[in-house]
N, C-alpha and C positions, 0 to 999 in steps of 0.2 A: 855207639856214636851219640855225643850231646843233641837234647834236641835244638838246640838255638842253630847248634851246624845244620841237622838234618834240616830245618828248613831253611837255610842256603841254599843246603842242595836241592831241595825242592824247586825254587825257583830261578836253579839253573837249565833245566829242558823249555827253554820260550823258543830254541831256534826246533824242534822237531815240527813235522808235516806229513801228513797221510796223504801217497801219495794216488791211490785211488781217492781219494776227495776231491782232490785238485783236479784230474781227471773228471769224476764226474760234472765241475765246476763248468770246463771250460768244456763239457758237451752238452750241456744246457745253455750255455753264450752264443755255441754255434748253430741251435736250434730255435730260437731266439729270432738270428740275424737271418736262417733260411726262411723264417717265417714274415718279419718285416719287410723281407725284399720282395715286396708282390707290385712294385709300383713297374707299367711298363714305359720304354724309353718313349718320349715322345720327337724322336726323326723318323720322316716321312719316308713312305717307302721309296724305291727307285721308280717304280713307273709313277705314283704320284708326284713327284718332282719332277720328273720329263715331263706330264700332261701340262701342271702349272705352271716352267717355262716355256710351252708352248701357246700356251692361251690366247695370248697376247693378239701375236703373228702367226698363227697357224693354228686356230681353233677347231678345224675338223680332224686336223691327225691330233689335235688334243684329245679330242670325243673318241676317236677311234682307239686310242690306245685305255680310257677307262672305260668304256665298254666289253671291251676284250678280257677286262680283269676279272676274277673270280672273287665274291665277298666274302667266301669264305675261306679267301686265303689273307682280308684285311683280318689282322692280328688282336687289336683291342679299339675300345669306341674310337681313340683318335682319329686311327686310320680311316676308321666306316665315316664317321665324321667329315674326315675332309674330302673324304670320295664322293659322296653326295654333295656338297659342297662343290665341287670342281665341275659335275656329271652336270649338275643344274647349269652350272657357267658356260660349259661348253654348249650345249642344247642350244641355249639362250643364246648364244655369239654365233652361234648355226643356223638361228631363225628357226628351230623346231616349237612350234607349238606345246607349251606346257598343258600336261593336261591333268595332272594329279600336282599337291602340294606334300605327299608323303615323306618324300627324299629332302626337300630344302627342312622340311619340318624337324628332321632328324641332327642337321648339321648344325637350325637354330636353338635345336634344345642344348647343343653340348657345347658351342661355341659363343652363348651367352652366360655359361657358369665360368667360361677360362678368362685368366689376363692377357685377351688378346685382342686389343679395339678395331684392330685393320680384317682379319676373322671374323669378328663381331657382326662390324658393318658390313660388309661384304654378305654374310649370310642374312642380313635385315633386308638388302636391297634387291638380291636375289629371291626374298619370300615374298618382296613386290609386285617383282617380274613374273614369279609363278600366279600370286594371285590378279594378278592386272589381265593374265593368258585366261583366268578362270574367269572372267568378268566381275569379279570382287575392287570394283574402284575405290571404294571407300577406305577397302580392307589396305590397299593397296599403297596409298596415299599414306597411311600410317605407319604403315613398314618404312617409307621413305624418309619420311617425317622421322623417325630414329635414329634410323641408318645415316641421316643426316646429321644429325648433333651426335652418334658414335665417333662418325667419321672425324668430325673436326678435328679433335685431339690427335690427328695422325698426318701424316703431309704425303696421302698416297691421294694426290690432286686428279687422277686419271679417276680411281673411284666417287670420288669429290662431281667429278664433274658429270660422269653419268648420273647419280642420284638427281641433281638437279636440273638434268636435261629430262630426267621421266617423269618428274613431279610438274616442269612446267610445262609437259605436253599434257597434263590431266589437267591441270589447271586452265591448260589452252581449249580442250574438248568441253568444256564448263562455261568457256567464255567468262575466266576471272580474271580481269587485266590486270590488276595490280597484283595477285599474286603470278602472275603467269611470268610477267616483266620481273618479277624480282627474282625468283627462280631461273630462269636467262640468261640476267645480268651475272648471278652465281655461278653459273655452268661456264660464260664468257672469262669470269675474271680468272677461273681455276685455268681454263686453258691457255691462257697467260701464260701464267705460275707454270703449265707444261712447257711450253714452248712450241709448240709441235700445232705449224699451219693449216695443220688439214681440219684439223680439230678446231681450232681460233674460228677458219673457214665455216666451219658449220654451225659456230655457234652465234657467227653474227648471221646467217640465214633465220635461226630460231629467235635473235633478235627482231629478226623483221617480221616474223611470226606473228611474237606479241604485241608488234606494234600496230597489225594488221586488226587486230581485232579489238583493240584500244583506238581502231577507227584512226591512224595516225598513221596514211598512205604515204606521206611524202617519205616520212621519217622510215617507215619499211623500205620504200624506195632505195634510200641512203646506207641503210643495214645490207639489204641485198646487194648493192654494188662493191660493198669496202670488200663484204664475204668474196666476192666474183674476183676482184684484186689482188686480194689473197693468195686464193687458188690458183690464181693465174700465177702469181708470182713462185709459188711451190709448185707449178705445175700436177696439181693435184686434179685430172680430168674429173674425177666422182663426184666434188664437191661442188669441183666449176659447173657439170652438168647440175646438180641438185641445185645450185644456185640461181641459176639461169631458168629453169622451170618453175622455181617458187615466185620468181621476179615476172616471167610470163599472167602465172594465177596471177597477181596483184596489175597487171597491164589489166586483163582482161575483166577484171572485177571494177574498173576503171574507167571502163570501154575502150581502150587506148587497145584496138584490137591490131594495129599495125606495130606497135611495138610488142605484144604480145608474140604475133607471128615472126618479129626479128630473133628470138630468144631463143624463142621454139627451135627454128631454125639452127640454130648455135646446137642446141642440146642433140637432134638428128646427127649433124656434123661428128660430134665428140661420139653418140653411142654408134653410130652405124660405122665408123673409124676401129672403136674395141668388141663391135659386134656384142651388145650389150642385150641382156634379158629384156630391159623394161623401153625396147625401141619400139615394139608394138603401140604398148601404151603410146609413148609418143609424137606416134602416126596419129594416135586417136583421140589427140589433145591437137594437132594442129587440124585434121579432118573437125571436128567440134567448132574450131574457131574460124575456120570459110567457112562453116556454114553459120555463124553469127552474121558473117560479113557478107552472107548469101552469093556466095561464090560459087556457083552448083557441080563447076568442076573439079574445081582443086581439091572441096570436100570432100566429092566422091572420092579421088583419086588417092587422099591419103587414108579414108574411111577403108576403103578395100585394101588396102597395104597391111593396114591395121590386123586383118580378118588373116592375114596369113601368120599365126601366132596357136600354138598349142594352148594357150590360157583362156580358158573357156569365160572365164569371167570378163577378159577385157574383148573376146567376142561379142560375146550376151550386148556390152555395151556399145558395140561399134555396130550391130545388127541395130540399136536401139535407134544411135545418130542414123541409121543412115534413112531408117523407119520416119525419120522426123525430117531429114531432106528430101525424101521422095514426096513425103506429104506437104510440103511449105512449098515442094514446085509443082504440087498437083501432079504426078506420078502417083496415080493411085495404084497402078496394076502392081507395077515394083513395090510399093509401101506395104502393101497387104502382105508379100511374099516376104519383106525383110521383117515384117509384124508376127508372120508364122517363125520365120528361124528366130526371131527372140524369145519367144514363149518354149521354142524345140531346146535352145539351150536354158534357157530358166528353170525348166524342167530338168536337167542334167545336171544344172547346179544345184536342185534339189537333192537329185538323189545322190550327188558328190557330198555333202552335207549328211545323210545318211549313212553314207560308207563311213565317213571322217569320224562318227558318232560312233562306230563300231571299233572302229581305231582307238577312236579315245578310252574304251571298254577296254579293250584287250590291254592299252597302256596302264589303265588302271589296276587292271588283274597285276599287271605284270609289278606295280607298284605296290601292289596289295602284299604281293608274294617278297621283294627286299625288306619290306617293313616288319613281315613275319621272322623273315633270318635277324634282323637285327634283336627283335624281341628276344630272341636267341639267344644271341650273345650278349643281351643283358644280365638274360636271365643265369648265363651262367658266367658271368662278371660278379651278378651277385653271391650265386652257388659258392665260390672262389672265396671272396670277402667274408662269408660266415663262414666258411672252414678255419680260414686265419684267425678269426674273431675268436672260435673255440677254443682254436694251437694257441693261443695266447692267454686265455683265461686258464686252460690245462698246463701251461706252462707254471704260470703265478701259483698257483692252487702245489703243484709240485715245490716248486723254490721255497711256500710256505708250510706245506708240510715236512722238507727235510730240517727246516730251520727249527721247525719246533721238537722233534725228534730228534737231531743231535743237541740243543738247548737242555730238553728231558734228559739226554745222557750226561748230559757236562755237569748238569744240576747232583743228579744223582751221584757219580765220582768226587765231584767235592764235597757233597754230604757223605761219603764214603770216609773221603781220608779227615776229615773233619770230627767224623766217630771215631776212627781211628787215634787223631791226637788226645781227643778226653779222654778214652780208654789207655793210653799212652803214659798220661798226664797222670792219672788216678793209680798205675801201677808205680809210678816215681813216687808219687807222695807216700802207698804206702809201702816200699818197699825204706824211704827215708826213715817214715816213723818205725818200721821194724828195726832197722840199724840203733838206731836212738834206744829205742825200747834193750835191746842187745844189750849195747854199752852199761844201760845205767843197770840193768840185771848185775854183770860183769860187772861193776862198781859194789854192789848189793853183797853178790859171792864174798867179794875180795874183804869186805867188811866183816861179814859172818864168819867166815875163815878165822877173821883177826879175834874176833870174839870166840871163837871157839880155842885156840891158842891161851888165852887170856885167861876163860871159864874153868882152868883144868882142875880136874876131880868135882866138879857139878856135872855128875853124868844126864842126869833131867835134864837139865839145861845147856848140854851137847848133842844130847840126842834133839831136844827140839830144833835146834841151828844148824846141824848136819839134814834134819827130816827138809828145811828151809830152802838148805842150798840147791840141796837133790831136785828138787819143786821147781827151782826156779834155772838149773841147768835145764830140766825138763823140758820147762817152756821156751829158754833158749834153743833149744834141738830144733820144737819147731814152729821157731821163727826163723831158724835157719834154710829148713826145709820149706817155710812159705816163702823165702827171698830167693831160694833156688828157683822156685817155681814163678815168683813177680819176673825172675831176673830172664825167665826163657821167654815169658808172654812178651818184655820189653823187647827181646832180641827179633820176636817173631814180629811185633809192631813196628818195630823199624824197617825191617824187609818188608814187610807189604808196602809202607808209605812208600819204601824207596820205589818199592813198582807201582803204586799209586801215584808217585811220583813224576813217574814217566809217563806214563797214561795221562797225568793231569800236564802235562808239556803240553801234549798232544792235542788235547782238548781243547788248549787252551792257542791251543797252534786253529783247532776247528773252529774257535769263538771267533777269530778272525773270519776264515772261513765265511761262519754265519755273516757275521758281519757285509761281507761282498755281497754274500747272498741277497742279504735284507736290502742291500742297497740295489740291486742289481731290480729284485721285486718293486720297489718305489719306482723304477726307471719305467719298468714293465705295465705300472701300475699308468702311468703319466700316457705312453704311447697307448695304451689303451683306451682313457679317457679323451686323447683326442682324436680317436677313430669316433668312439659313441658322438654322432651330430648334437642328441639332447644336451650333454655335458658339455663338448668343446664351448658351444655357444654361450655357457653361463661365464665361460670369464674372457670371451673372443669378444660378444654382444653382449653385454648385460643390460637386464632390463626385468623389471619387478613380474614373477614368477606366478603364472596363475594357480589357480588350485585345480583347474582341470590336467596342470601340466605334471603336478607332484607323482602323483602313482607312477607316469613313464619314467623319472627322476630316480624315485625307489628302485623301480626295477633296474636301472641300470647303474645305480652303486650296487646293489646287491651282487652284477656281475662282476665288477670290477675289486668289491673287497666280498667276497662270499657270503652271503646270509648275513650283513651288517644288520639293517633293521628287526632281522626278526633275535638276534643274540640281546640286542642292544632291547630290545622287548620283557626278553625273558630273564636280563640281567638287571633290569632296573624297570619294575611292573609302571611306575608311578607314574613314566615320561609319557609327554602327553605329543600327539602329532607335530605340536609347534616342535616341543623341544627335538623329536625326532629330525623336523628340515632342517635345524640349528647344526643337529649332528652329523648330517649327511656333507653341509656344505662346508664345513668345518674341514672334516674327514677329506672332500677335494683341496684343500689345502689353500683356500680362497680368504683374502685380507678382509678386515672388518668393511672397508670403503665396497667392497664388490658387496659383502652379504647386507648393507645397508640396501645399498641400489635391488638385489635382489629381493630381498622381503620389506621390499617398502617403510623400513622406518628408520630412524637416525640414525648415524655410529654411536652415539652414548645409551642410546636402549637400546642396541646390540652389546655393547657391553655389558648391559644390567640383564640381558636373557641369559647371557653365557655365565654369569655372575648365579644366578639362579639355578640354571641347568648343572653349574657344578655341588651345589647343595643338594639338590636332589639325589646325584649320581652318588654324593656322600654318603649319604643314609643307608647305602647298600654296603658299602666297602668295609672290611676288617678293621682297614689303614686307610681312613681318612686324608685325602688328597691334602698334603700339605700347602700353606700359602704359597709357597715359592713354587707350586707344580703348577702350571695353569692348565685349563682343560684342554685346550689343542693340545696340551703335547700328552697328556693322557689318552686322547681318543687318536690322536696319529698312531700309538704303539697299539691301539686295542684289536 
């Protein structure tokens, strides 16, 4: 076969494929993708959705159904997250005293790293409420104070409006009028924006609030009655009552004790109608005000109504009033006796205070102890995250050692058939010049012949031309015998190529192959980089790079491309640390404008380091990095 065919045929096998290659290809893509898929869904469980639409309107079977739930059956942080989250809300809209901050702490740490502002704020305003329970006002005030400017950005005006209904009742306990009013007026106008009466209703009561203690009665006056109108109009009794009692305080702070006692009266009407908790109470708001008005009976008479109430506390105080009636009409023998039962119950409120403390203990423990389960499942959220971390680094390290291992073999088969062609090459050449040499023998013969024909009866001088010919068929014999032998080595080098041949298809079918590969490790290379937090940040945040922060930098290209710094050490002694963070950030594949911003000096003296850093690297090299190679695309391959 010519060789100009043979290598035709040479690079006619481009369509062959091993089909274990391909196989192994696509079972490293699928381990890969079972390795990336660690992200879990973020939808909420079923009973966290019941609790949440029940919140609203029906906040203790909200409670009762996250309480019942098991934390170790919430799945990943989300879920813990919004459980505490929701557990705190419910508590809160149930009136249970907060008595640890563990649980809101949990939902504020995870729901201020997400994009979720209505979450956000919710979880600021609830770490309010926990610590406003805990007597931390100040602390308090400033959760508000966020949850505030969170919330803005969202138009969930029901949240809107309680933040600043608890900000201006701190504001109110401070006696700060103008903040208290402008906080009011906020909670006012968002109820607006609700629509919804009852709320409007109450929030012109906290108007009058603030107007009460900005010394500005008449104007509370006016606030209290629109709120009273309202309510009337929504037929909303809770508000109407709250309305009507706040507008009594402000009679009575007025001396205006006859309009006081008309309200009063109203509020009796509406709570003794729904049979309401706080009727005692006020029994012991209008007993308090006959006896301003020194009425000695009617006092009495609503003071003891009062007394018939399980609430030890608005006992205590109704023992107190009636301690100060008996003694204003000179009833001494009664006032001594109502003077012993307040101290008897003051004492019980003591030691109710003491129980309450033992409660608040045990709540603690009990907070002490979800806090420890979450640590839990942090800890093995993290466990989880550094296994992937490894599956991924062991992945790349695999992808790059087959790459260079079949590279090594591809290398080697075409330096095979490549020895092969020279050896090939060298057996034509001399097998031509043997032919050549043949003939012109065969020419030589055919002359000395003629001359020995010619020469007849000079025997000397046939003998020498016959001694000539013989000599030189001789040598023709064997050059015949070395052409026999060029001519089988030829036939032998063509049957290997041809199977070199096929093999180098193949190979070259695997360079492709590699090819995926390498690409496939770049891709590998990229999701990895943006796991490491150090890394992602340099081209998410840029911002000029300390030198306390390099060695974490180091370490983690080093995961990312295997032992970069210390090759790139031991391959080029001379580079000096600069030029190593040149190499690193390079090697992340990051544009001149980002390595400017990161190492602090211009884009044109980053060009003159990278300019520099490629002379150095020169000095090592066999083959000198030509002009047209720039150093990024040398150190990408390296």
């Amino acid at each position: 076969m010519p060789l100009i065919e043979l290598f035709y045929y040479l690079s006619g096998f481009t369509n062959y494929a091993l089909y274990e290659m391909r196989n192994a290809v696509y079972l490293i893509i699928c381990l890969f993708s079972l390795v990336m898929c660690t992200d879990h869904p973020k939808e909420l469980l079923p009973e966290l959705s019941r609790a949440e639409s029940l919140m609203q309107h029906c906040p203790d079977s909200a409670l009762m159904i996250l309480d019942s739930m098991k934390t170790f059956s919430l799945s990943n942080e989300f879920q813990y997250a919004t459980w505490c989250l929701l557990i705190t809300q419910a508590r809160d809209k149930n009136f249970v005293k907060h008595t640890s901050d563990s649980l809101i702490n949990i939902a504020l740490d995870y729901f201020e790293k997400q994009d979720d502002p209505v979450r956000k704020a919710t979880a600021l305003y609830y770490e309010g409420r926990v610590n406003y329970d805990l007597g931390n006002a100040e602390e308090a005030t400033s959760f508000y104070l966020r949850a505030r400017d969170v919330a803005k950005g969202t138009t969930d005006y029901n949240l809107l409006h309680l933040i600043n209904t608890h900000l201006g009742t701190l504001y109110l306990y401070r006696d700060l009028c103008p903040q208290t009013s402008e906080a009011y007026k906020a909670a006012y106008d968002y109820s607006v924006l609700m629509g919804d009466s009852s709320i409007i209703s109450y929030s012109l009561s906290y108007l009058g609030r603030a107007s009460v203690i900005c010394g500005n009665m008449e104007k509370a006056v006016d606030y209290y009655k629109k709120s009273i109108e309202v309510a009337s109009q929504s037929k909303n009794e809770e508000a109407l009552s709250f309305a009507f009692n706040e507008l009594a305080a402000v009679y009575t702070g007025k001396a205006k004790l006859d309009s006081s006692l008309y309200y009063l009266k109203k509020v009796i009407d509406i709570d003794e109608k729904n049979g309401s908790f706080t009727l005692a109470q006020t029994y012991l708001g209008m007993g308090d005000t006959y006896r301003l008005m020194e009425q000695f009976d009617s006092s009495y008479y609503y003071l003891a109504k009062a007394l018939n109430t399980t609430n030890i506390y608005t006992k205590q105080d109704a023992f107190k009033c009636l301690y100060y009636l008996c003694r204003d009409f000179e009833k001494c023998k009664e006032a001594i006796e109502y003077n012993d039962q307040y101290w008897l119950y003051a004492d019980s409120v003591e030691n109710i205070d003491h129980c309450t403390k033992i409660v608040e203990i045990q709540s603690k423990y009990d907070q002490e102890k979800l806090l420890n389960i979450n640590n839990c499942l942090e800890m093995e959220k993290g466990k989880i995250e550094k296994i992937a971390l490894c599956g991924i680094v062991m992945l790349i390290f695999l992808i790059g050692l087959l790459i260079y291992l079949y590279q090594r073999k591809l290398l080697r088969k075409e330096r095979a058939i490549q020895d092969a062609k020279d050896q090939l090459q060298s057996r034509l050449i001399q097998l031509h010049e043997n032919e050549a040499i043949i003939r012109l023998n065969d020419n030589l013969i055919d002359s000395l012949s003629s001359q020995v024909e010619d020469s007849f009866g000079l025997q000397e001088h046939i003998n020498d031309q016959a001694l000539k010919i013989e000599q030189i068929r001789k040598k023709n014999a064997l050059l015949q015998i070395q052409n026999k032998s060029l001519q089988e080595d030829i036939e032998k080098y063509i049957s290997s190529l041809q199977a070199k041949g096929k093999e180098l298809a193949v190979y070259k079918r695997l360079a492709v192959e590699n090819t995926a590969l390498h690409d496939r490790q770049e891709y590998l290379c990229t999701q990895l980089i943006k796991r490491i937090e150090v890394l992602s940040k340099l081209k998410l945040t840029p911002k000029c790079i300390q030198e306390s922060q390099w060695p974490e930098i180091f370490d983690s290209v080093d995961i990312v491309y295997p032992n970069l710094t210390d090759r790139l050490h031991k391959d080029f002694p001379s580079l000096t640390d600069s030029d190593l963070q040149i190499c690193c950030l390079i090697k992340l594949h990051l544009s001149n404008s980002l390595l400017s911003v990161l190492t602090g000096i211009s884009p044109s003296s980053v060009t003159k380091r990278k300019q520099r850093l490629k002379e150095r690297i020169n000095q090592y090299l066999e083959a000198p990095l030509e002009k047209e190679m720039s150093i990024e695309t040398y150190l990408w391959e390296y």
